[in-house]
N, C-alpha and C positions, 0 to 999 in steps of 0.2 A: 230288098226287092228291086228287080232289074225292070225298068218301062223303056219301051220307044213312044209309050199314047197316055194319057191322062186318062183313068177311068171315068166313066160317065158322071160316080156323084163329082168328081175333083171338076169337071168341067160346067157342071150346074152350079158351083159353089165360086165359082170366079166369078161372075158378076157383079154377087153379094159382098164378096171381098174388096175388088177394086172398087164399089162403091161406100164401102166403110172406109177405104185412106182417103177417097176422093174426098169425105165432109168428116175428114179430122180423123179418124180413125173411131169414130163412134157413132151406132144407132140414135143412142137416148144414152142420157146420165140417168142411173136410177139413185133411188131415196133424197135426200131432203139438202135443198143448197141452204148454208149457212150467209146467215145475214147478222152481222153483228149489230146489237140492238144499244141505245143509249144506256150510259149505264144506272145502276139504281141507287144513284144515290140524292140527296138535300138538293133543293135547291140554293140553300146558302150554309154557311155554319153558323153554328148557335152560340160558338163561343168568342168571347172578343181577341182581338188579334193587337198584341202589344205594340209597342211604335217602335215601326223599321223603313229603312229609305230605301232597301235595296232592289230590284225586283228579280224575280227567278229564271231562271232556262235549265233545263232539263239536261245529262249530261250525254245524251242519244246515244248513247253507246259508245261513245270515248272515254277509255281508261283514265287519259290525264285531266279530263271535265270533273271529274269524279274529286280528283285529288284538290282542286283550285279553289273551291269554297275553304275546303283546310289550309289552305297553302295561308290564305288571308288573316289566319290567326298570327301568321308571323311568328310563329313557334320554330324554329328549326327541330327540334326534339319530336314533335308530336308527329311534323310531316314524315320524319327519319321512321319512327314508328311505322304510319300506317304503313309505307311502301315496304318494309319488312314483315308484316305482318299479313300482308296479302298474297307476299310468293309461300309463304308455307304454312297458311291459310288449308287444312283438309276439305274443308266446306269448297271453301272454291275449286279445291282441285277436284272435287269432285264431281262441282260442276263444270269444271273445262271438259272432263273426261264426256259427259253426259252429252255435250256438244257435238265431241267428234263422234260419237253413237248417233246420237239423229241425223248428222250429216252424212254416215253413211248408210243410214234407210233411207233417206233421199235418195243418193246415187241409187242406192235397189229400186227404189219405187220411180226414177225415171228412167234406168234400165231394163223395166220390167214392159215397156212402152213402144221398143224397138225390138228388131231381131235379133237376134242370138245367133255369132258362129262361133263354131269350134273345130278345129283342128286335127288330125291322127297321122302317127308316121307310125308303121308299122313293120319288123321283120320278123321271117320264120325260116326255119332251115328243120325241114323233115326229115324221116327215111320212111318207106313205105316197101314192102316187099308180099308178092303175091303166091309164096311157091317157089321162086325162082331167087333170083338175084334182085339183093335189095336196088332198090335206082334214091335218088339224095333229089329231093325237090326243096326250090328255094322259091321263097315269095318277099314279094317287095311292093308296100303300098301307103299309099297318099290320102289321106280322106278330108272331106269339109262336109260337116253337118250344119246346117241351120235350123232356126224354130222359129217362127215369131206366132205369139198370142193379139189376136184380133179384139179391139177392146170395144167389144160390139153395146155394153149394155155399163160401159163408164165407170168397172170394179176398179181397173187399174188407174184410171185418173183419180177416182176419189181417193185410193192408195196412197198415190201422188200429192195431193191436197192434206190430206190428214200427215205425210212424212214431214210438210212445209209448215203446217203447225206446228207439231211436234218440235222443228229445228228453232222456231221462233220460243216457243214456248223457254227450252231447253237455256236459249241463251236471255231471255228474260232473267229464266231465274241463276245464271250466272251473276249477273249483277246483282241483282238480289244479295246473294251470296255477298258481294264485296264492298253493298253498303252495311250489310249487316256487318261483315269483319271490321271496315271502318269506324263505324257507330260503337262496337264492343269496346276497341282500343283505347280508342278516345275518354271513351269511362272509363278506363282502367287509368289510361294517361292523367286524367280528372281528377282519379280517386287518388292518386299520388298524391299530385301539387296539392290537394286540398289537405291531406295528411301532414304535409310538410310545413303547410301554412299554422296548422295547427299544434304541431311541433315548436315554431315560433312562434307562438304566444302562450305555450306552456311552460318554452324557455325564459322566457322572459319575465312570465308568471315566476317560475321556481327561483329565477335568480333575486326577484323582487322579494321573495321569504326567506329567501335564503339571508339577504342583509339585515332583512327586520328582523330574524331571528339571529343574527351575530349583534345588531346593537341592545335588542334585549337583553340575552344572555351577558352582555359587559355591563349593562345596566344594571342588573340583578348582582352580580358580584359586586357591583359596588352598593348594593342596598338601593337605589333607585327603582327597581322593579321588584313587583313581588315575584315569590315562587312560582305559583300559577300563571302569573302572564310569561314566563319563563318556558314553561311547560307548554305551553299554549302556541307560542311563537315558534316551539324546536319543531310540535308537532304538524305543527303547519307549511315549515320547509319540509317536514318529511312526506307528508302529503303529496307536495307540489313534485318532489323529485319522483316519488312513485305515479304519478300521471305521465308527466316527463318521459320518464321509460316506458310505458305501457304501449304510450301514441308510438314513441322510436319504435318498438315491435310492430306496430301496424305497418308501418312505411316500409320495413323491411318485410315484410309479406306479400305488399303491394309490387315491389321489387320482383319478388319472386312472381308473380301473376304476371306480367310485364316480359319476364324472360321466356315464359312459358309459349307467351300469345305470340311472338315476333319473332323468337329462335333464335335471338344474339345473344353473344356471351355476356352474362355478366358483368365482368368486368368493363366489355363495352360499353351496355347498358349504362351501368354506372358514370360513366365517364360521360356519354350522351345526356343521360340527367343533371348533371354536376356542370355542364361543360359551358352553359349561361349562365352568368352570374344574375344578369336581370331577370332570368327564368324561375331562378330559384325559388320557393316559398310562395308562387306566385300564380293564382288559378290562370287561367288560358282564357283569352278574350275571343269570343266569337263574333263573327262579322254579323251584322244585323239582316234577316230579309223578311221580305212580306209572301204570301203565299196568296194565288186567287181566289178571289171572291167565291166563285164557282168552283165548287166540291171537284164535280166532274173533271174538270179542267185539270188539278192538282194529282185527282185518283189514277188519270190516265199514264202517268208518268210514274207511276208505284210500281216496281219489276215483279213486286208478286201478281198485282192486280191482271197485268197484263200477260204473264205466264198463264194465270187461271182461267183468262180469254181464248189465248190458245188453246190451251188444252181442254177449252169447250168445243172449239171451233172442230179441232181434231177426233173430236167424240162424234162431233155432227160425220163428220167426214166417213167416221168409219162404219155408220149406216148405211151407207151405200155401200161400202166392202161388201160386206155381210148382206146385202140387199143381192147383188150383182151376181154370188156363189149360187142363188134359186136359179138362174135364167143358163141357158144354152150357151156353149162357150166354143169359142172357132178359134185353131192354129192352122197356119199352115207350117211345113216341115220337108226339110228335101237335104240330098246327103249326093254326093258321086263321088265314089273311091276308084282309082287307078289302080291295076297288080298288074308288076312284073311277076312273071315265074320261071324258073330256069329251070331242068330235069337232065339231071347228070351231065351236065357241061352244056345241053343243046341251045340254041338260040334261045335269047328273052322272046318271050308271048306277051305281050298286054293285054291287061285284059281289063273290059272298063264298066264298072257297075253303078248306077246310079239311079233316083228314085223322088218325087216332088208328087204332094198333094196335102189335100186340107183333109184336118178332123177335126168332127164335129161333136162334142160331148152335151148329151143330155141327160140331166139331173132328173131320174124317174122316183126313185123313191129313196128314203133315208131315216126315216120312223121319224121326222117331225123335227131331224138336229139342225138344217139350214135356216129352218121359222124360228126354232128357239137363240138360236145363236143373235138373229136381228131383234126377237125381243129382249137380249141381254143386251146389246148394244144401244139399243132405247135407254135400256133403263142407266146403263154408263152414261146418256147423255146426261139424264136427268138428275144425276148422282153429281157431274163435272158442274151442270147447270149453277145445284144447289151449293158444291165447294165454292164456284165465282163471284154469287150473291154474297156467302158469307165474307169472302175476303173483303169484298166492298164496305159488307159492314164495320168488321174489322178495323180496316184502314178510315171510315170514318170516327171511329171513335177513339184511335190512336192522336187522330190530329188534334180532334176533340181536346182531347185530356193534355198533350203537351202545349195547346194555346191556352188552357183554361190554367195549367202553373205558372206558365210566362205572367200570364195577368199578375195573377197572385203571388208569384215574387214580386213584378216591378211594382204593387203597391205594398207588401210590406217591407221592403228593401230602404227604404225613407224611415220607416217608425223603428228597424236598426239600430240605423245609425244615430233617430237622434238617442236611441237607449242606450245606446253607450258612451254618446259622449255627456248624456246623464248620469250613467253611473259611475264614469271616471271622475267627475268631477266632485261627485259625493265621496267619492274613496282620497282624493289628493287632500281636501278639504276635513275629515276624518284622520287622517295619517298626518296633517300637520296638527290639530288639533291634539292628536296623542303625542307629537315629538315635544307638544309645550307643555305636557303634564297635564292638559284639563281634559284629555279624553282616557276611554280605556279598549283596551286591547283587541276585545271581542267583535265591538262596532266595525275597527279598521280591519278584521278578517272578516267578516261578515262583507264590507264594503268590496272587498277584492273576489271573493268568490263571486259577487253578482258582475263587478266589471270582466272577469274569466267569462261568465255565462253569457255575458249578454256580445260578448267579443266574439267567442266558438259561434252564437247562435248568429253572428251577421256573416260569418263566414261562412257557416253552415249555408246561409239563405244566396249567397253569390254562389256559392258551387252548386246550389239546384237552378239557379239561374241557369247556369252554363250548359247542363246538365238535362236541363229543359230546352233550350236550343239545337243543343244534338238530336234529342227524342223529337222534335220536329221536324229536322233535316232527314229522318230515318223515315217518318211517321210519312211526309212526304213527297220518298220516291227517292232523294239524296240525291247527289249530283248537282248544288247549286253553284254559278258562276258569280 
């Protein structure tokens, strides 16, 4: 379209225009601003909170805040771990990916807020002939179009606002992501050294029947023992050797789970497990901390919690989207292209065409899909609403349960140990008792099996100790300093 004049509506419609950039580029915001409201959680917790000196800081989004609570165990193995296990980690990659996706619906959604130019370079080489002798026409031309959408009724900023969710939300559960990978490791890391520990004192176990069944057996040749405590004592090393094996087979499992989560080679692996000797056989000690009195306080710092926030908020937002598509919608739009044209060698002509005005679109009718669209987005709020309640609850009673095991390890972690150095003491006292002849056989294996059980079972109870510490640090938010 070629103008030297603005039509009459394009000149009625600049007023309205220049006073929609004059106050922000918007009439009204329509649908509903988001307020985010306390969250719903206790006012205290219910369960007691073991004794720790430490107190907490959140890791606000620094990678290496994340790592520093672990660092504290003073494992070098466990830290080596987690940081290999977070670069090839699919969950997190997935969510890095998920990142750079809402960060570029951002850019759209504050692109979508400014004008738009675009560019054309154009050539053409004709022939045209009328009858006569054909003649060669050449054209040569330059164009700029622009657009810009007037955000009269606030679709585009809420746009904008629900992208800014979206990208929060996004990198929320990034982290999320890399406590979760953390928290997994570490149990598996757990599951090892506790495996290992338990390997040492099966070893230890079988080499113990293993002697009582060689001085038996030389007893019994020489008439000193009967038959059956002979019998009795061989089957009792065999026993001890068949456990022996069974735990090795776990450990080596645990191995394999281990190379699976972190991507190093085995034989590295290996050699990282092996590579402290004071590591060895030896559960992981966690630095102690305390968590706020105030649920809220601790919930807010939980990457899912605050993910499911966003992506309430982002729900609020997109009410308005969907609100804004019912009402009238203003661009303005303008383009001038230059052409040269040459016709069988003759002088270039320019020739200059160009064109600016607004349009105005009104939504007349649509059989009911602009109303239905904003009651679906209602109902996504109400759907986001009800996922964010649940998380809260969720995360309340994640905390719940790993403060209510802490208890209940550190008080039965005491009645343990004195059970085993009960039952060891019954077993040394039995076992001398049979080497002077006035006991017999069955008592000192009976005696040993209960010192094994009640040994596996205090170690058992330290590695849910340990084991409950992490499921706190998860339960949490993770990230403590």
């Amino acid at each position: 379209m070629s103008s030297k004049a603005l039509p009459p509506l394009g000149l009625s419609l600049i007023p309205l225009m220049l006073s929609a950039c004059g106050s922000g580029g918007l009439l009204t915001t329509v649908g509903p601003d988001y307020r985010a409201n306390p969250l719903p959680a206790p006012a205290n917790w219910h369960a007691p909170q073991a004794d720790a000196a430490k107190r907490q800081q959140a890791h606000q989004g620094d990678p290496a805040e994340l790592m520093r609570w672990w660092d504290r165990f003073q494992d070098p193995a466990l830290t080596r771990l987690l940081s290999a296990a977070e670069q090839v980690s699919t969950s997190v990659a997935d969510a890095r990916a998920r990142i750079e996706e809402a960060r570029a619906n951002l850019v759209g959604a504050d692109a979508a807020l400014l004008p738009k130019l675009d560019s054309e370079l154009a050539s053409k080489r004709s022939s045209s002939s009328f009858g006569g002798t054909p003649f060669i026409w050449n054209q040569f031309s330059a164009g700029l179009q622009s657009s810009w959408e007037i955000d009269l009724f606030g679709g585009l900023a809420r746009q904008q606002e629900a992208a800014e969710s979206q990208l929060s939300s996004r990198t929320a559960s990034w982290h999320d992501a890399r406590v979760a990978v953390a928290a997994e490791v570490a149990d598996a890391y757990l599951a090892y050294r506790y495996c290992e520990a338990q390997v040492h004192l099966l070893r230890t176990d079988s080499d113990s029947r293993l002697e009582s069944a060689r001085m038996t057996v030389a007893a019994g040749q020489s008439g000193f023992r009967s038959p059956g405590d002979v019998a009795l004592a061989t089957a009792s090393a065999a026993e001890g050797n068949r456990t022996l094996l069974q735990q090795q087979a776990q450990c080596e499992r645990s191995i394999k789970s281990l190379v699976a989560m972190t991507g190093l080679a085995e034989t590295d692996l290996r050699s990282l497990l092996n590579g402290s000797a004071d590591q060895a056989a030896k559960l992981p000690t966690p630095p102690a901390f305390e968590i706020a009195s105030l649920p809220a306080k601790v919930l807010l710092q939980r990457p899912d919690v605050a993910a499911a926030e966003r992506d309430l908020a982002e729900a609020s937002a997109n009410i308005g989207v969907q609100r804004a598509k019912q009402f009238p919608k203003l661009s303005l739009s303008g383009n001038i292209t230059p052409t040269l044209q040459n016709i069988n060698g003759a002088a270039l002509m320019l020739a200059q065409t160009w064109a600016i005005g607004p349009t105005l679109s009104l939504p007349l009718f649509d059989a009911g899909k602009r109303a239905a669209d904003v009651e679906v987005a209602k109902v996504q709020y109400q759907a986001a609403e009800s996922r964010f309640r649940g998380k809260v609850r969720t995360a309340v009673k994640e905390v719940e349960d790993a403060l209510v095991r802490l208890d209940s390890t550190c008080q039965r972690l005491p009645q343990g140990r004195d059970a085993v150095s009960g039952y060891r003491a019954n077993f040394q006292a039995l076992q001398t008792l049979y080497q002077s002849g006035l006991g017999n056989l069955l008592d000192v294996e009976t005696a040993r099996r209960n010192v094994l059980a009640a040994e596996l079972a205090l170690k058992e109870l330290e590695q849910e100790q340990v084991d409950a510490w992490i499921a706190l640090y998860r339960a949490a938010g993770g990230g403590w300093a």
